[in-house]
Every structure is written in C-alpha cells, then in structure tokens.
mmJSON file of the N, C-alpha and C atoms, coordinates in Angstrom:
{"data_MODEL":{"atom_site":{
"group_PDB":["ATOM","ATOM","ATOM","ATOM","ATOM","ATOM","ATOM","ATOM","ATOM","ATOM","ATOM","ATOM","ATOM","ATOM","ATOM","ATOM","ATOM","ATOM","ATOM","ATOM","ATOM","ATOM","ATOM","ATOM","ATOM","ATOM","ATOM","ATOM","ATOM","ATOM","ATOM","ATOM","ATOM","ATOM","ATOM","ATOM","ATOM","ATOM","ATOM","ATOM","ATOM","ATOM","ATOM","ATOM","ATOM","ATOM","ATOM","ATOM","ATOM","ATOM","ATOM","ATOM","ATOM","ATOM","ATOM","ATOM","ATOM","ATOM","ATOM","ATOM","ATOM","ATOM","ATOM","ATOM","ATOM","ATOM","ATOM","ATOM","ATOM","ATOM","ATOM","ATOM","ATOM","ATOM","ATOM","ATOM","ATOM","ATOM","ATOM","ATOM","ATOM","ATOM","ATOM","ATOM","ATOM","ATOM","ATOM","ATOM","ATOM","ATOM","ATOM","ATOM","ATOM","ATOM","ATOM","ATOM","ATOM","ATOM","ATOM","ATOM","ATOM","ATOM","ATOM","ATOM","ATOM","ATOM","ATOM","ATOM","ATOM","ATOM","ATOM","ATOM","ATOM","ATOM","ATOM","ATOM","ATOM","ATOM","ATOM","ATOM","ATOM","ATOM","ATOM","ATOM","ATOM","ATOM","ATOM","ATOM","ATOM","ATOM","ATOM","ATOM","ATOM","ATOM","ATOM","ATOM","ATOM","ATOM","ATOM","ATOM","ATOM","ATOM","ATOM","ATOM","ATOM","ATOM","ATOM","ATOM","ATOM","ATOM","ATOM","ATOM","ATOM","ATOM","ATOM","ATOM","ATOM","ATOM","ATOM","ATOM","ATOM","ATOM","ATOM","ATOM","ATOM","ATOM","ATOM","ATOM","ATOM","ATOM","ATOM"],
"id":[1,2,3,4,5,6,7,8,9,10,11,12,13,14,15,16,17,18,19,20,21,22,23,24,25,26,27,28,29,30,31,32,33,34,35,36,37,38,39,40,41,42,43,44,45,46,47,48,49,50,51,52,53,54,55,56,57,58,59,60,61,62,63,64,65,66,67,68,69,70,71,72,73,74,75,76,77,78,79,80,81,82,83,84,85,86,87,88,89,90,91,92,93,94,95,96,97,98,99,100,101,102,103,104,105,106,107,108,109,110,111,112,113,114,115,116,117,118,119,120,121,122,123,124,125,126,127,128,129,130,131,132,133,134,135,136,137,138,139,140,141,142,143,144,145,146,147,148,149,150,151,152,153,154,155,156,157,158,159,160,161,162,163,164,165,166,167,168,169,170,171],
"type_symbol":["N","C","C","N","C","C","N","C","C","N","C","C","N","C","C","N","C","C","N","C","C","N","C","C","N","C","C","N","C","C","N","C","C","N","C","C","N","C","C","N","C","C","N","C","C","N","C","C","N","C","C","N","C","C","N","C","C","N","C","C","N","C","C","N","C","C","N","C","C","N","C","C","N","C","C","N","C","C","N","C","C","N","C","C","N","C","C","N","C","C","N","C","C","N","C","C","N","C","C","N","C","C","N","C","C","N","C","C","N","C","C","N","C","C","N","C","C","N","C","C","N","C","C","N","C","C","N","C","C","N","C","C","N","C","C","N","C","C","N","C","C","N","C","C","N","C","C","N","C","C","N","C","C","N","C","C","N","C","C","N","C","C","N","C","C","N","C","C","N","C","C"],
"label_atom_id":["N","CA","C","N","CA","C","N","CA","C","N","CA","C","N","CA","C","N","CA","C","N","CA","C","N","CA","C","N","CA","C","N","CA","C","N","CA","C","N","CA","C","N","CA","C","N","CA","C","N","CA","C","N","CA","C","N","CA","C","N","CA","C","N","CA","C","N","CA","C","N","CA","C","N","CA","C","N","CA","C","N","CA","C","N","CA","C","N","CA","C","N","CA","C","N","CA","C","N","CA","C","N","CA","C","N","CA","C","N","CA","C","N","CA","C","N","CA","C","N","CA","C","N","CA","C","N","CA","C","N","CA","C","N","CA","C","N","CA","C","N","CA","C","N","CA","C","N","CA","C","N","CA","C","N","CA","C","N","CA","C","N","CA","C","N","CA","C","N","CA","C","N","CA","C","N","CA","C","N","CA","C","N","CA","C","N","CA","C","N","CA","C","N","CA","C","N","CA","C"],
"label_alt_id":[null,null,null,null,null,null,null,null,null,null,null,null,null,null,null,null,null,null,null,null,null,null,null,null,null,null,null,null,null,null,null,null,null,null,null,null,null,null,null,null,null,null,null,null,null,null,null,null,null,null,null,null,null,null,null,null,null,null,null,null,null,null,null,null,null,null,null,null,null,null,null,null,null,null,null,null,null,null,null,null,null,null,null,null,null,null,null,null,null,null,null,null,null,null,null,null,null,null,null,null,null,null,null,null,null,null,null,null,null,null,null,null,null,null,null,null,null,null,null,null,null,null,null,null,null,null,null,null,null,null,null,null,null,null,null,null,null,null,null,null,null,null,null,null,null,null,null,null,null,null,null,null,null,null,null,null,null,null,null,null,null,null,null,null,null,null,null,null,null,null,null],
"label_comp_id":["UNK","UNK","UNK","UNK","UNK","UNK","UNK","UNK","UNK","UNK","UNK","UNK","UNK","UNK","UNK","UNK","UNK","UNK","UNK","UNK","UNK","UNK","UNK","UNK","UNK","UNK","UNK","UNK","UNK","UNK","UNK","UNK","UNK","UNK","UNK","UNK","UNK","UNK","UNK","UNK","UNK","UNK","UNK","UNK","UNK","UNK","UNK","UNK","UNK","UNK","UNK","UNK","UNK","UNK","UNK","UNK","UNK","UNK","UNK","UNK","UNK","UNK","UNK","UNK","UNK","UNK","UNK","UNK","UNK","UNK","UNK","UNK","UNK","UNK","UNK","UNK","UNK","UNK","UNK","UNK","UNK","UNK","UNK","UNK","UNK","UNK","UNK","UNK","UNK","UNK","UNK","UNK","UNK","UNK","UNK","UNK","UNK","UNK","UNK","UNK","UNK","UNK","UNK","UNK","UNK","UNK","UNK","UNK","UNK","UNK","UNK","UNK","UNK","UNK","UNK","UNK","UNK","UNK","UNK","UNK","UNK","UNK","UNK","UNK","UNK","UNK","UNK","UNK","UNK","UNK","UNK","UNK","UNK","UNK","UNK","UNK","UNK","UNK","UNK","UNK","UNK","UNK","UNK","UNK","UNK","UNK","UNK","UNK","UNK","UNK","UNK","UNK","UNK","UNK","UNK","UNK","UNK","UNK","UNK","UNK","UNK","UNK","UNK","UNK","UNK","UNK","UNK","UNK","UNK","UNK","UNK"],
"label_asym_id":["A","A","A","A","A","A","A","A","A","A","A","A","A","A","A","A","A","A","A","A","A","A","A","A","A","A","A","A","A","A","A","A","A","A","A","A","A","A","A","A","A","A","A","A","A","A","A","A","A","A","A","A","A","A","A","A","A","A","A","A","A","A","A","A","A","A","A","A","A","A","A","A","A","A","A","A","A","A","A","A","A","A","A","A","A","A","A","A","A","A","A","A","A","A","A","A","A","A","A","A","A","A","A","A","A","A","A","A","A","A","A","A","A","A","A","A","A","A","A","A","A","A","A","A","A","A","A","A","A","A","A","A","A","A","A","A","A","A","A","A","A","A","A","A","A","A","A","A","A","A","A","A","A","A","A","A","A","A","A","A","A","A","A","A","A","A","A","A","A","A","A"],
"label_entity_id":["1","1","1","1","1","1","1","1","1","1","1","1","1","1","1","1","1","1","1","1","1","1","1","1","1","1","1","1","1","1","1","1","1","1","1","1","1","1","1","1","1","1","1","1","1","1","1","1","1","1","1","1","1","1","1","1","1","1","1","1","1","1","1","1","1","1","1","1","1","1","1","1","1","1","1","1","1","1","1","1","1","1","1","1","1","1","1","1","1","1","1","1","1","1","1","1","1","1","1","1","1","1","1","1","1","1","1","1","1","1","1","1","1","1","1","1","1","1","1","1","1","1","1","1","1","1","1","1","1","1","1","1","1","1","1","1","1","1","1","1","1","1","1","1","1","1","1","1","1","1","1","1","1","1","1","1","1","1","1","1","1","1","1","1","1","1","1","1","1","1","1"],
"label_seq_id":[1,1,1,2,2,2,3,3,3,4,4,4,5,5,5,6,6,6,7,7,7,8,8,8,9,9,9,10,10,10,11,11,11,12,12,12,13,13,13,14,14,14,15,15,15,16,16,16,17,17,17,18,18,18,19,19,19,20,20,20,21,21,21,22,22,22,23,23,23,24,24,24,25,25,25,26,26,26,27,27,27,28,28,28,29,29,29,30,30,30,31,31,31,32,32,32,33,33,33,34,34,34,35,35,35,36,36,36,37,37,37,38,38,38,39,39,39,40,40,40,41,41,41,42,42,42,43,43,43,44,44,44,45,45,45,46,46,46,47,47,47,48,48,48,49,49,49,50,50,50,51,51,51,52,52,52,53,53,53,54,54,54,55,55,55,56,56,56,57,57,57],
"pdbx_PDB_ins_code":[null,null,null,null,null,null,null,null,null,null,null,null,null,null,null,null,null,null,null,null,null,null,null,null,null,null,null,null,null,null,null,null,null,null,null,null,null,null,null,null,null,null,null,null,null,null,null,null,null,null,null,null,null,null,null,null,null,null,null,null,null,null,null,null,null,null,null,null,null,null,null,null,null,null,null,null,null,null,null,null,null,null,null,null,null,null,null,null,null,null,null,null,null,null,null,null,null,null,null,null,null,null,null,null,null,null,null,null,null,null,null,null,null,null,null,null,null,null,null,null,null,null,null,null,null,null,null,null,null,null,null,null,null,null,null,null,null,null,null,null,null,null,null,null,null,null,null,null,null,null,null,null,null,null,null,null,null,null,null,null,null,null,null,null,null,null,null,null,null,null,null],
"Cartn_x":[-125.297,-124.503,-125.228,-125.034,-126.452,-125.212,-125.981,-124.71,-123.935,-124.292,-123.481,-121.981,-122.712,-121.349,-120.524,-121.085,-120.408,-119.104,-120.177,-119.194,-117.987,-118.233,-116.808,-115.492,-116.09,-115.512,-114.489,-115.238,-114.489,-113.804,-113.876,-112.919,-111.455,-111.902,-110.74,-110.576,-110.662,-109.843,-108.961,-109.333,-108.927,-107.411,-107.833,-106.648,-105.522,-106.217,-105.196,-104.135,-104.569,-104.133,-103.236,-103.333,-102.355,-101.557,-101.381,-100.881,-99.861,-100.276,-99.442,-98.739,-99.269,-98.41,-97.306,-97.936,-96.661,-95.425,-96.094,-94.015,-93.695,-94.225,-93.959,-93.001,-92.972,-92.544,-90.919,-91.174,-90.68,-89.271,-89.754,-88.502,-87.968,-87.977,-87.677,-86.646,-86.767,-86.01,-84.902,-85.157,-84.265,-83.199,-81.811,-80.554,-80.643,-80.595,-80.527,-81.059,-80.617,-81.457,-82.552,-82.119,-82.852,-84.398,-84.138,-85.818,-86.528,-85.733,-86.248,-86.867,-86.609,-86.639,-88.339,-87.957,-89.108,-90.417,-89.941,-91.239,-91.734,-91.038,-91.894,-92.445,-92.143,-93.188,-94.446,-94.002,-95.343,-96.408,-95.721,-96.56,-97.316,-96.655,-97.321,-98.593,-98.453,-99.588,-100.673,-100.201,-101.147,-101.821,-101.209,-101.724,-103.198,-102.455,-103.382,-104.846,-104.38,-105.524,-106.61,-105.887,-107.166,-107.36,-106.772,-107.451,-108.677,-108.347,-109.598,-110.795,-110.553,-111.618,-112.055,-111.72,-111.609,-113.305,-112.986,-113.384,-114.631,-114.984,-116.389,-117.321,-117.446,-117.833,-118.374],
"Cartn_y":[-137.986,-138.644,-139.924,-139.886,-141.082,-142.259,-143.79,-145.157,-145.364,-144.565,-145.068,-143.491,-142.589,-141.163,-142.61,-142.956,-143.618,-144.659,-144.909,-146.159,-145.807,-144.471,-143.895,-143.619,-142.536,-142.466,-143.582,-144.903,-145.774,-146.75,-146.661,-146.672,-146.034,-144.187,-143.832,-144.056,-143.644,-144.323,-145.663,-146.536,-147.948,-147.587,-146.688,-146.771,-145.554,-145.158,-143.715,-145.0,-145.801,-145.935,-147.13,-147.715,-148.893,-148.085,-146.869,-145.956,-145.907,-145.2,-145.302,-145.859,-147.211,-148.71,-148.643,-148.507,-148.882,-147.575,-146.432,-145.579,-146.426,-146.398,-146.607,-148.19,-149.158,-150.281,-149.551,-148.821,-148.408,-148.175,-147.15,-146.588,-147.347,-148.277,-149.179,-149.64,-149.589,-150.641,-149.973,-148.415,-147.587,-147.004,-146.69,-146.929,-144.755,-144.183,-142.629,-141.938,-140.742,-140.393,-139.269,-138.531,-138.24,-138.889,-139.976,-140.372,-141.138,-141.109,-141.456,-140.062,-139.398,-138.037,-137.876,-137.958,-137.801,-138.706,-139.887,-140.639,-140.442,-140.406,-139.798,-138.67,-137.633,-136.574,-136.521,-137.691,-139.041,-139.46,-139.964,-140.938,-139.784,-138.102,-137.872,-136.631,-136.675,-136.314,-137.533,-138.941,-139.749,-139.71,-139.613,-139.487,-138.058,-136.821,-135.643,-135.989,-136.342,-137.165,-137.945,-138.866,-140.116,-139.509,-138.337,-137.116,-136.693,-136.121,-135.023,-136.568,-137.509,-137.804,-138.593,-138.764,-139.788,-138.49,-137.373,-136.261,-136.203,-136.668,-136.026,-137.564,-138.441,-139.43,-138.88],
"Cartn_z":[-99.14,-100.158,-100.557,-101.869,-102.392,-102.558,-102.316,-101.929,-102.996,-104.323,-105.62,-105.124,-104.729,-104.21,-103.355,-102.433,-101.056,-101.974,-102.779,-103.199,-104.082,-104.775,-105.232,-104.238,-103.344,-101.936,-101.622,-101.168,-100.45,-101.77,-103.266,-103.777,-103.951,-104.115,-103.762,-102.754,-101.312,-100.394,-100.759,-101.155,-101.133,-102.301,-103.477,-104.202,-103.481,-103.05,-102.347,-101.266,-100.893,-99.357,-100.16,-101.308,-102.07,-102.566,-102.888,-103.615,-102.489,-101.33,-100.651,-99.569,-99.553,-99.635,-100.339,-101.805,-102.718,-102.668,-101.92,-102.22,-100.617,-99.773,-98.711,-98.56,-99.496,-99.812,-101.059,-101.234,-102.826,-101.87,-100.791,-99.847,-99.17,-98.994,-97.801,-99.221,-100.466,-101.413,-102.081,-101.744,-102.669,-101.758,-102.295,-101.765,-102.463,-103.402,-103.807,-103.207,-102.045,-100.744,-101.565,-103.069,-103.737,-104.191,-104.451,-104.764,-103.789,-102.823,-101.401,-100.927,-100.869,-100.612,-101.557,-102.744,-103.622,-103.706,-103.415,-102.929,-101.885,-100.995,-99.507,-99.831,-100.783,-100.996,-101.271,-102.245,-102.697,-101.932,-100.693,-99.636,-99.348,-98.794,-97.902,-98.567,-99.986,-100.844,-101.152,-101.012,-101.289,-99.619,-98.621,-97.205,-96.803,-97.595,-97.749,-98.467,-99.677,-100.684,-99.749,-99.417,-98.028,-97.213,-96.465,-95.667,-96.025,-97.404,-97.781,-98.199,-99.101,-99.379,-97.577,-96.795,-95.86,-95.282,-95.108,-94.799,-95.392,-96.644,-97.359,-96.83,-95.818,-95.335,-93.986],
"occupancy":[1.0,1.0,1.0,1.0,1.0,1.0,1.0,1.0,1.0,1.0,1.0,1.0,1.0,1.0,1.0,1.0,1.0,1.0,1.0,1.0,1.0,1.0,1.0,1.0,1.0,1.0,1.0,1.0,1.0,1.0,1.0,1.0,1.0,1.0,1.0,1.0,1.0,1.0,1.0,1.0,1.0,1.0,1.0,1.0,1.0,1.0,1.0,1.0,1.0,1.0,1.0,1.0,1.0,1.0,1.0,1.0,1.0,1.0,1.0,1.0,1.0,1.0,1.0,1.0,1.0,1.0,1.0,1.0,1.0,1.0,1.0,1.0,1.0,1.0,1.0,1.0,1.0,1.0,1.0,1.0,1.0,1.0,1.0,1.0,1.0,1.0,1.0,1.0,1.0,1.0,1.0,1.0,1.0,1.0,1.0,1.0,1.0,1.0,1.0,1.0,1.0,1.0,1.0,1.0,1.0,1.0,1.0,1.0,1.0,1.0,1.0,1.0,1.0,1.0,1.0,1.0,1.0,1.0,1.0,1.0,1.0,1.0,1.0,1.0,1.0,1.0,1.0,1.0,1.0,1.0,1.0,1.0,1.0,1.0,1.0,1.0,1.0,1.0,1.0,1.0,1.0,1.0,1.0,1.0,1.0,1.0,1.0,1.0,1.0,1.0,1.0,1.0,1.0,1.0,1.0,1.0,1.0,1.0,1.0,1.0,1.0,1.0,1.0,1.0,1.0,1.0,1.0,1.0,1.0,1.0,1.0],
"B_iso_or_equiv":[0.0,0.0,0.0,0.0,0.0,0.0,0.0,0.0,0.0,0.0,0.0,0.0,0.0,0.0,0.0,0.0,0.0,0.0,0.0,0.0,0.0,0.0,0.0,0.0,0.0,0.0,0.0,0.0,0.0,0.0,0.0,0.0,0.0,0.0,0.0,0.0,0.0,0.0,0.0,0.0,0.0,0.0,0.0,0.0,0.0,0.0,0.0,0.0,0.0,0.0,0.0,0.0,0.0,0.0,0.0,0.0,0.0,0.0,0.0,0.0,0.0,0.0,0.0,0.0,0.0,0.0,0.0,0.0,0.0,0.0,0.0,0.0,0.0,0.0,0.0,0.0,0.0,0.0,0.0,0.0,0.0,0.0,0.0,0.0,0.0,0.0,0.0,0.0,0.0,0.0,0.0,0.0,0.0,0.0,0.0,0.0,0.0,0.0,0.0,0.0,0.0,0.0,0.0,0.0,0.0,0.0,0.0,0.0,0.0,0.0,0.0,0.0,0.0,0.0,0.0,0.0,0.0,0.0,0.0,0.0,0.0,0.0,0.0,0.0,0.0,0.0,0.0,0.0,0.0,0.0,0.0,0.0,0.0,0.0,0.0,0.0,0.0,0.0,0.0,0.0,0.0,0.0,0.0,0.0,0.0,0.0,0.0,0.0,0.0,0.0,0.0,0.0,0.0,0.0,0.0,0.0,0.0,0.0,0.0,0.0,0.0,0.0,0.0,0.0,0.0,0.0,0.0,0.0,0.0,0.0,0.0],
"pdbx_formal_charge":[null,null,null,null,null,null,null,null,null,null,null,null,null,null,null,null,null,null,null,null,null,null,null,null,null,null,null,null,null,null,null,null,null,null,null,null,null,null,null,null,null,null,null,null,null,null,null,null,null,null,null,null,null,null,null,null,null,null,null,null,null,null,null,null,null,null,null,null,null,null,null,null,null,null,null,null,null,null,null,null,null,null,null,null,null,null,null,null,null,null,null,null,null,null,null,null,null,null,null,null,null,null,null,null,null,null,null,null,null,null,null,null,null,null,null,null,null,null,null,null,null,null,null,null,null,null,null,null,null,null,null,null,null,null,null,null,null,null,null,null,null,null,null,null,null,null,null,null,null,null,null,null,null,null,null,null,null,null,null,null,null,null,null,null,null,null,null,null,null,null,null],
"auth_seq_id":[1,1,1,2,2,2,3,3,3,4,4,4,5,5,5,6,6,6,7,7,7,8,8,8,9,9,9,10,10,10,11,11,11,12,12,12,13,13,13,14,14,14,15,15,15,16,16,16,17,17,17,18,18,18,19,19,19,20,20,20,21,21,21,22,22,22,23,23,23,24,24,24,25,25,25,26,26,26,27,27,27,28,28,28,29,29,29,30,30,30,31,31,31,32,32,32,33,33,33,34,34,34,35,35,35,36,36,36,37,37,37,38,38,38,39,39,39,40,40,40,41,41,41,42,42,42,43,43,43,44,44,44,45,45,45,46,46,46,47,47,47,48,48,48,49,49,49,50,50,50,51,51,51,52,52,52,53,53,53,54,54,54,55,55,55,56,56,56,57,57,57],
"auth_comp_id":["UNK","UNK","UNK","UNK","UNK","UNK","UNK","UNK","UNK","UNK","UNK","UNK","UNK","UNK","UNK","UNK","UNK","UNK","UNK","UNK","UNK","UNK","UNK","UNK","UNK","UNK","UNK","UNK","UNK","UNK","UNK","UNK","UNK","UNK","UNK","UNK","UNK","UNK","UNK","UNK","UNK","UNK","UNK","UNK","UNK","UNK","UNK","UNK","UNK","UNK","UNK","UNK","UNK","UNK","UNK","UNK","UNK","UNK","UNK","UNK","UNK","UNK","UNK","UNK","UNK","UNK","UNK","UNK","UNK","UNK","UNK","UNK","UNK","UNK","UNK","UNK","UNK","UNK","UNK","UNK","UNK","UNK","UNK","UNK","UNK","UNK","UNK","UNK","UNK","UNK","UNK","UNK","UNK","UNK","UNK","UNK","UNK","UNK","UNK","UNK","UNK","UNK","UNK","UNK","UNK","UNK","UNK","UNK","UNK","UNK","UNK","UNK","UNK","UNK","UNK","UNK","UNK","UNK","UNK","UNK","UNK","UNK","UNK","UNK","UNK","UNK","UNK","UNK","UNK","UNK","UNK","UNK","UNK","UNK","UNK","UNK","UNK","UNK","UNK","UNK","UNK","UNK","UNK","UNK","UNK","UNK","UNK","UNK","UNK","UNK","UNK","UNK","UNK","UNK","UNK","UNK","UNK","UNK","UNK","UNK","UNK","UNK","UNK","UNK","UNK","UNK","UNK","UNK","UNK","UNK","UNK"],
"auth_asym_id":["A","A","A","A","A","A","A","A","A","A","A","A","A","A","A","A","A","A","A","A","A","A","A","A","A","A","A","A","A","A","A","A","A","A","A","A","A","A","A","A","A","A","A","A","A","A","A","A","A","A","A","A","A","A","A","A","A","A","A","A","A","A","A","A","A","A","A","A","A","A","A","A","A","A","A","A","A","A","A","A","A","A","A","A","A","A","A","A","A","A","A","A","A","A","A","A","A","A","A","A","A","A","A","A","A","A","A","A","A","A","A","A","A","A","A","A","A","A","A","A","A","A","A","A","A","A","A","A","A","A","A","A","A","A","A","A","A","A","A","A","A","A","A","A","A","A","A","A","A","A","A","A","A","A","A","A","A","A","A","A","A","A","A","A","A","A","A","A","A","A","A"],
"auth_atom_id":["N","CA","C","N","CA","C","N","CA","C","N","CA","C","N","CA","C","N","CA","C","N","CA","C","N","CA","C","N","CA","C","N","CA","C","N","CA","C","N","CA","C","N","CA","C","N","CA","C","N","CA","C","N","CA","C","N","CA","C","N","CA","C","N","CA","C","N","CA","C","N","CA","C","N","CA","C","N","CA","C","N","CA","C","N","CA","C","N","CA","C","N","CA","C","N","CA","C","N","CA","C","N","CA","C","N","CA","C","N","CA","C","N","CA","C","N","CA","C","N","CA","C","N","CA","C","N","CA","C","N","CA","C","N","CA","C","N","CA","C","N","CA","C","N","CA","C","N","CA","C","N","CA","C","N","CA","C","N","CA","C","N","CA","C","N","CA","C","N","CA","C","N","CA","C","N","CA","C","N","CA","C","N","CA","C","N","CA","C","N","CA","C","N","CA","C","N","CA","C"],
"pdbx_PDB_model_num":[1,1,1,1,1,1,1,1,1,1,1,1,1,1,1,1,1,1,1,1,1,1,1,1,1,1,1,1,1,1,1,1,1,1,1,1,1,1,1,1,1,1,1,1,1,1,1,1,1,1,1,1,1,1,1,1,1,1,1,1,1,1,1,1,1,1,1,1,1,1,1,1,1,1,1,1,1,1,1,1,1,1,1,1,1,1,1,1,1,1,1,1,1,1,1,1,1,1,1,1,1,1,1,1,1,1,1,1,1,1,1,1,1,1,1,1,1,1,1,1,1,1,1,1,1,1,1,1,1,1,1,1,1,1,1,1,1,1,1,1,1,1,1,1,1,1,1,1,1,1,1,1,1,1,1,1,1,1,1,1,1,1,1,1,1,1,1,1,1,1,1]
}}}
C-alpha cells in the first residue's frame, strides 16, 4: 500500500470512528425507543465499516 493509499485509510478510519461517536452521543440524548433502536443500527454499521477498513492496514 503506497503512503498516499495509507493516508486515505487512516482518514476513513478517523471519520468512521466520529461517525460513530456521534450516534453513540445521539442515544444517550434520545427519549423514542424507535430511533434509538435505529441509530444503534447506525453505530454498529459505522463499527463494521472501521472493521473492514481497520483490516486493509
């Protein structure tokens, strides 16, 4: 992987993992067990996402 690949990489990582900061903050604020429900679906596709790219490193 050439350092300009690397450096995409550890961008996404960086936005994957604020991404999912932010449902993870979102739930803690929301009271509708529905979009609580739906953001955590959120978190744990933004979690899969920083898996796979976490993986091509």
């Amino acid at each position: 992987m050439s350092p300009k690949e690397l450096n995409y990489v550890e961008d996404a990582l960086s936005h994957e993992k604020f991404l999912k900061t932010q449902c993870q903050e979102a739930i803690q604020n929301l009271q509708d067990p529905t979009l609580k429900n739906q953001v955590q679906q959120m978190t744990e596709k933004h979690q899969q996402i920083f898996d796979n790219f976490y993986n091509l490193v």
